[in-house]
C-alpha positions in Angstrom: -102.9 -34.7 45.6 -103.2 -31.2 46.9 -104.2 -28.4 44.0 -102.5 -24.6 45.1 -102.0 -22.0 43.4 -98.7 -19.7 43.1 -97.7 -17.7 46.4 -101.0 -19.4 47.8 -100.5 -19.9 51.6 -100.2 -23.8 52.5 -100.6 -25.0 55.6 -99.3 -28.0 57.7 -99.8 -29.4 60.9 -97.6 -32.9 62.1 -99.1 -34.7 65.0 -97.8 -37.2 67.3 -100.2 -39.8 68.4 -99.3 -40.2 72.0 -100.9 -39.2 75.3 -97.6 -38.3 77.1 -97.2 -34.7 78.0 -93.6 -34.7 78.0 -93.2 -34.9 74.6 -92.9 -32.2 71.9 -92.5 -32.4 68.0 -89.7 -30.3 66.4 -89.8 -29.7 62.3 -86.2 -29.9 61.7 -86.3 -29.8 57.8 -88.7 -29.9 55.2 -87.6 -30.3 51.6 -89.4 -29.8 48.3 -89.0 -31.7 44.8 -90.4 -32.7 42.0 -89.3 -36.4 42.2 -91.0 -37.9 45.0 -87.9 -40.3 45.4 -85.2 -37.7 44.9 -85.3 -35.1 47.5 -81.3 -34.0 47.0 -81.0 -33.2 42.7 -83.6 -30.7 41.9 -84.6 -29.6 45.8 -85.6 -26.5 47.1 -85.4 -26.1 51.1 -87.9 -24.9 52.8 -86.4 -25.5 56.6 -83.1 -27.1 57.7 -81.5 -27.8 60.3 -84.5 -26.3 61.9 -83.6 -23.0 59.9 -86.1 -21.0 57.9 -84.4 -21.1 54.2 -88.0 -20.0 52.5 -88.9 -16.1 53.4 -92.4 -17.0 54.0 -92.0 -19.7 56.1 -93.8 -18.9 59.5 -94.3 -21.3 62.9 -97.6 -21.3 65.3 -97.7 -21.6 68.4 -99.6 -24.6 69.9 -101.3 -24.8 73.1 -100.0 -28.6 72.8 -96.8 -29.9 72.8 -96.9 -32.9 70.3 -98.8 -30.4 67.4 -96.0 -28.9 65.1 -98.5 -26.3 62.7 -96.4 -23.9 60.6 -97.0 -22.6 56.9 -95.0 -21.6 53.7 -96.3 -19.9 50.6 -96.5 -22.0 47.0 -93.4 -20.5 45.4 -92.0 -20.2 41.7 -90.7 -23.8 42.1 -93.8 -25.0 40.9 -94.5 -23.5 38.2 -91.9 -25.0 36.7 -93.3 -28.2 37.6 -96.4 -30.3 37.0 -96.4 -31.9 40.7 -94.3 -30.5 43.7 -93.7 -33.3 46.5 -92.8 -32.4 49.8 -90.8 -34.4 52.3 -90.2 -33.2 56.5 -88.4 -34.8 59.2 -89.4 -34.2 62.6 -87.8 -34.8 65.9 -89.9 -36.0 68.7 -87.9 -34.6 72.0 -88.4 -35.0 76.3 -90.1 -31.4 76.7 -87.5 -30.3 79.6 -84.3 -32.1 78.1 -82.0 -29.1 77.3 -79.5 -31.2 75.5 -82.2 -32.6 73.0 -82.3 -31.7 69.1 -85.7 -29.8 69.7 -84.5 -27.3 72.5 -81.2 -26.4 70.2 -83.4 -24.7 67.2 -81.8 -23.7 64.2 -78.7 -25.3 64.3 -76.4 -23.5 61.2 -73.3 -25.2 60.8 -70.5 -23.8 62.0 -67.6 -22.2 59.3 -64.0 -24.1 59.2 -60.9 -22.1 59.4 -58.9 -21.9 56.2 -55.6 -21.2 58.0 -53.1 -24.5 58.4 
């Protein structure tokens, strides 16, 4: 486990163990919960879709392409809880590919047309 405190700064860094060049890693969405094995009932988003949903969330720039380093500060969500569990998916991406989930960013869903 991880002690923090509320509004405390936490920081993470995901790595990809490979020497290729070519490849980046994306954080596409990182959810919090206080069920380690239910990340959908009582959730709180932090990013998805590769979309900041938590004010504080922040990215950092790394010099190399397969470091994703970004931070979020420890909100009222736990404080209403005794442990906070935190899940992230990541895409790993071809650095130039243009059609790849990495390149596209924050992808919001797009709204449907009521009309018939």
């Amino acid at each position: 486990p991880y002690y923090i405190d509320l509004n405390q700064n936490l920081y993470l860094q995901a790595y990809l163990h490979s020497s290729d060049p070519n490849l980046v890693v994306f954080v596409d969405t990182c959810v919090a919960s206080p069920d380690p094995y239910d990340f959908s009932t009582v959730a709180y988003d932090i990013i998805r879709d590769g979309c900041a949903r938590d004010p504080s969330y922040t990215t950092f720039y790394s010099p190399q392409s397969h470091f994703a380093r970004f931070k979020f500060s420890a909100f009222e969500f736990l404080s209403r809880h005794p442990s906070v569990y935190l899940q992230c998916q990541l895409a790993v991406c071809r650095r130039w590919d243009r059609s790849s989930r990495c390149y596209r960013g924050c992808v919001s869903r797009a709204r449907r047309d009521t009309s018939s």
